[in-house]
C-alpha positions as a Markdown table, in Angstrom:
| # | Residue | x | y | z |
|---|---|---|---|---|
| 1 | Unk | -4.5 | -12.6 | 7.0 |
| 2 | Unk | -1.8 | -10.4 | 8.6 |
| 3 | Unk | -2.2 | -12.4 | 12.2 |
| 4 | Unk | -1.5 | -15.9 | 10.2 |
| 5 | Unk | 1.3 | -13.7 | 8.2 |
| 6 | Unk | 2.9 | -12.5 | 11.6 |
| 7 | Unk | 2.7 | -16.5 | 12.6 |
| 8 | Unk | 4.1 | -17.7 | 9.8 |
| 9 | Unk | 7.0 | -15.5 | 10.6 |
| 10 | Unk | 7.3 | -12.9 | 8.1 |
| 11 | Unk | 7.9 | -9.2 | 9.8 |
| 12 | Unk | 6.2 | -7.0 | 6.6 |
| 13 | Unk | 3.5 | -6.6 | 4.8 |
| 14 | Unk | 3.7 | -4.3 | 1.5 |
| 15 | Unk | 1.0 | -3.0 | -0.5 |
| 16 | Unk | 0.8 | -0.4 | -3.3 |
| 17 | Unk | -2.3 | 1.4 | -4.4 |
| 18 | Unk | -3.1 | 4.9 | -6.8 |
| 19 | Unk | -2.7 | 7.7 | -4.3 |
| 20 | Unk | -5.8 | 9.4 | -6.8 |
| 21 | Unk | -8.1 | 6.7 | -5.7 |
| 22 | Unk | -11.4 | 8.2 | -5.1 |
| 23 | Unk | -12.4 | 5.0 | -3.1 |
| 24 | Unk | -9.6 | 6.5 | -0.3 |
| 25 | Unk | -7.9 | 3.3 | 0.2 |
| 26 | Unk | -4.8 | 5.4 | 1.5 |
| 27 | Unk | -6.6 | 6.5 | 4.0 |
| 28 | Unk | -7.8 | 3.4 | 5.5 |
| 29 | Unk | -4.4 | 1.4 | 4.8 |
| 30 | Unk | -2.9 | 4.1 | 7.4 |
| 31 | Unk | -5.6 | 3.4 | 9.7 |
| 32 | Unk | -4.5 | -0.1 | 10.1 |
| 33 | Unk | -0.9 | 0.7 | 10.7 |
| 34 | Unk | 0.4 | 1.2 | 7.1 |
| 35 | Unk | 2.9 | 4.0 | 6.6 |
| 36 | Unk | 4.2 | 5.3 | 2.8 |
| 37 | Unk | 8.2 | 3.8 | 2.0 |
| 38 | Unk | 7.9 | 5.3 | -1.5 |
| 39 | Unk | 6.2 | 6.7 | -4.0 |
| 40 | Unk | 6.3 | 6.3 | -7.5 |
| 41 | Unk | 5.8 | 8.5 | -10.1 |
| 42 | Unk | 4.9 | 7.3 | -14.0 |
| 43 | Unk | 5.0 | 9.3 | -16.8 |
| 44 | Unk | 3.5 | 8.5 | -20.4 |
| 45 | Unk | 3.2 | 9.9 | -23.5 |
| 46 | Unk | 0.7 | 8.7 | -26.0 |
| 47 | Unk | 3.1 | 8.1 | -29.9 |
């Protein structure tokens, strides 16, 4: 999907996932070449 992404000509690819996810998705999304930008923080408060 990147490959025909890169051919299409666009130059990024973006993704977001929960840094707590037990599944480690961060960890094999910077296998592949992804790097953080940013990272969010939410807080909530139940009313």
């Amino acid at each position: 999907m990147l490959g025909a992404a890169g051919r299409a000509g666009y130059t990024h690819a973006a993704l977001d996932t929960d840094t707590d996810n037990r599944t480690g998705a961060a960890g094999i999304y910077a296998k592949v070449g992804f790097v953080i930008d940013q990272r969010i923080v939410v807080s909530r408060k139940t009313v």
